[in-house]
C-alpha positions in Angstrom: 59.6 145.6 50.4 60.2 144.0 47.1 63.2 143.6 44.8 63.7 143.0 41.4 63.8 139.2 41.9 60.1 139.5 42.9 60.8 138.0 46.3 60.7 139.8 49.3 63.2 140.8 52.0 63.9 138.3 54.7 66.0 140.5 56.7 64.4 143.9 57.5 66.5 146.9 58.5 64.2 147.8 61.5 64.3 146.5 65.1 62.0 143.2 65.0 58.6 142.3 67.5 61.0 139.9 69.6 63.7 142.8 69.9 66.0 141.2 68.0 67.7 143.5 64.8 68.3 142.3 61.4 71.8 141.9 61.9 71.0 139.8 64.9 69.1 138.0 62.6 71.4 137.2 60.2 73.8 136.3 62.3 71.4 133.4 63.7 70.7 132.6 60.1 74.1 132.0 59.5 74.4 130.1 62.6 71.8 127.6 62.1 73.2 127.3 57.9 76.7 126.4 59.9 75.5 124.2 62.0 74.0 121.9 59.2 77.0 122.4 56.8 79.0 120.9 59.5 76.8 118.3 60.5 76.4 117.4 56.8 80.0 117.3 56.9 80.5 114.3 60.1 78.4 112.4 57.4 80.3 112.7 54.2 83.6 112.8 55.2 84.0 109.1 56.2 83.1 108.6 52.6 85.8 111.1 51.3 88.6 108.9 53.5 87.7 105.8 52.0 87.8 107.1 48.8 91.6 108.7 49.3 94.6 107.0 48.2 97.3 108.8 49.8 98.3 108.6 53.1 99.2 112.4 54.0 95.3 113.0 52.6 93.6 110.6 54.6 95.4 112.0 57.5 94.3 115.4 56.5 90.9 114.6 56.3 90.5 112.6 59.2 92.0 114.8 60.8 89.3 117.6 59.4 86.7 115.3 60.4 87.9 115.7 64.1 87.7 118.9 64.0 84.3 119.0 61.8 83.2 117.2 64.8 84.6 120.2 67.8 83.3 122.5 65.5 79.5 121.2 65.6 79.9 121.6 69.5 80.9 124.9 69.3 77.8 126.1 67.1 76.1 124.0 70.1 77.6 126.4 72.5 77.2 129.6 70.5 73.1 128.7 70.4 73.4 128.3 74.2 75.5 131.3 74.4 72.7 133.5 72.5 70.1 131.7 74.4 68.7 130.2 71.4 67.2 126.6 70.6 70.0 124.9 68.2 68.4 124.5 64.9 69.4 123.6 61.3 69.0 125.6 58.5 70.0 123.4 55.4 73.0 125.1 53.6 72.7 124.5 49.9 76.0 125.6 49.1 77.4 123.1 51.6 75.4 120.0 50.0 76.2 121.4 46.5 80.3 120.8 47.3 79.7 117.3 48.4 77.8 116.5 46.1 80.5 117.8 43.9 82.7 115.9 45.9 81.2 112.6 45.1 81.2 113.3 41.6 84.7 113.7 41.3 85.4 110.4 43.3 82.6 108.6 40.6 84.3 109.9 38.1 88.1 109.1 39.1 89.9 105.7 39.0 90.0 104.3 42.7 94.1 104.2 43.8 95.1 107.2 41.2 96.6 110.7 41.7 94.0 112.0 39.4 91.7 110.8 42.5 93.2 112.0 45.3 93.9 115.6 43.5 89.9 115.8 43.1 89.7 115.0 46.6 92.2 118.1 47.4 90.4 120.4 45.0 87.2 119.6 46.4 88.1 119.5 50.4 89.6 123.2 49.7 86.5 124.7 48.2 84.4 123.0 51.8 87.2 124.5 53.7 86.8 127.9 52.0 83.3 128.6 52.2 83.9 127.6 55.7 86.3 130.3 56.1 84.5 132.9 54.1 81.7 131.8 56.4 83.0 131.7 60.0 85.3 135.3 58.9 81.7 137.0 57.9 79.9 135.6 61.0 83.3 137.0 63.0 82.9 139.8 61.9 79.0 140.1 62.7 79.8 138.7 66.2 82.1 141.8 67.0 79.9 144.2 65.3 77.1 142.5 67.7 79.0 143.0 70.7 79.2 139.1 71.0 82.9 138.5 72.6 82.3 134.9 73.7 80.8 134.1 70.9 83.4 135.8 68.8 86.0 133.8 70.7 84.6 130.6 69.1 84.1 130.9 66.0 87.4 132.7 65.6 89.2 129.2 67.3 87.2 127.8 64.6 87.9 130.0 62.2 92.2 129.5 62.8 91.4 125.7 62.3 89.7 126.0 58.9 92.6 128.0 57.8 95.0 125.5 58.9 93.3 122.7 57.3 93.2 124.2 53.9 97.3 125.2 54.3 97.5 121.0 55.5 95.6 120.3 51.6 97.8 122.9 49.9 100.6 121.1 51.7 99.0 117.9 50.4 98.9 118.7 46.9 102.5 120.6 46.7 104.4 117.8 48.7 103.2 114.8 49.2 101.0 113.4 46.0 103.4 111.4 43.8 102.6 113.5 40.2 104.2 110.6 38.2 102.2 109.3 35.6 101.3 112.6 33.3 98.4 109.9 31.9 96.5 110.0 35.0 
C-alpha cells in the first residue's frame, strides 16, 4: 500500500508470516529505537557533566546517567521478556537532541548561567521524548497484554518524569540568574 509520501507502509494492519501483528510490531520497533536512544545517551552524557557549571545540574545529570544506565538493562530485559534478540534501531530524534545539545555547549561560555540554562533546556527536551516515548510504548504494552513488560517501562517511565521535575527544579531554584548580560 502506498501513501502520498511515495513510500510504503512498514507496519501492515494484518497478522504477519511469523504470527506476530502490526502492533506487536511496532512495539518491537520502538523497543529497539529505545534501546539505542539510551545507549547513545551513557555516551553523551559524561560530556554534558563536564560541560555543567552548577552543582545542583551536575548532580542532576549524573544522576540521569544512573538511571540512563538501569534503564538500558531494562530494555535488555523487556527483549528477553518478548523472547526477542536485543537489537538497536538508531533513533534519529535522539541523536538530533544531542547533537543539539552540543551545540548549545559550543556555543555558550564555559562557567556561565547562559551555559548551564542550555544544558537544562536541552536535558528536558531528551527527558521528554523519553516520556512521550516510554508513555506510548506503555500504553502499547497494556493494549498487547504485556503486564511484565508494562511493569518496566512504567518504573522507567516514573523516573523520566522525576528527572525532568529535578531540571525544572534546577532551573527555578538553584541557577544563580545574576548577571542579565549572560
Amino acid at each position: 500500500m502506498k501513501h502520498e509520501s511515495g513510500t510504503t507502509a512498514k507496519f501492515k494492519t494484518k497478522t504477519l508470516l511469523n504470527g506476530e501483528s502490526s502492533l506487536q510490531e511496532l512495539f518491537l520497533d520502538g523497543i529497539m529505537d529505545l534501546y539505542w536512544a539510551e545507549n547513545h545517551l551513557v555516551k553523551s552524557l559524561p560530556k554534558t557533566i563536564k560541560a555543567a557549571n552548577s552543582s545542583a545540574l551536575i548532580t542532576a545529570i549524573e544522576n540521569h546517567l544512573k538511571e540512563t544506565e538501569q534503564h538500558f538493562v531494562r530494555l535488555e530485559q523487556i527483549f528477553k521478556l518478548m523472547g526477542k534478540e536485543a537489537l538497536e534501531k538508531k533513533c534519529d530524534a535522539m541523536e538530533g537532541l544531542t547533537k543539539e545539545a552540543e551545540e548549545i555547549i559550543g556555543g555558550t561560555e564555559a562557567g556561565t548561567v547562559a551555559r548551564d540554562v542550555g544544558i537544562i533546556l536541552a536535558s528536558q527536551k531528551v527527558e521528554h521524548y523519553e516520556i512521550a516515548s516510554y508513555s506510548g510504548l506503555l500504553q502499547l504494552a497494556f493494549t498487547l497484554g504485556l503486564q511484565e513488560v508494562a511493569s518496566l517501562l512504567e518504573r522507567t517511565l516514573e523516573e523520566e518524569e522525576a528527572a525532568d521535575a529535578l531540571l525544572y527544579e534546577v532551573a527555578e531554584n538553584q541557577i544563580e540568574y545574576t548577571a542579565p548580560e549572560q
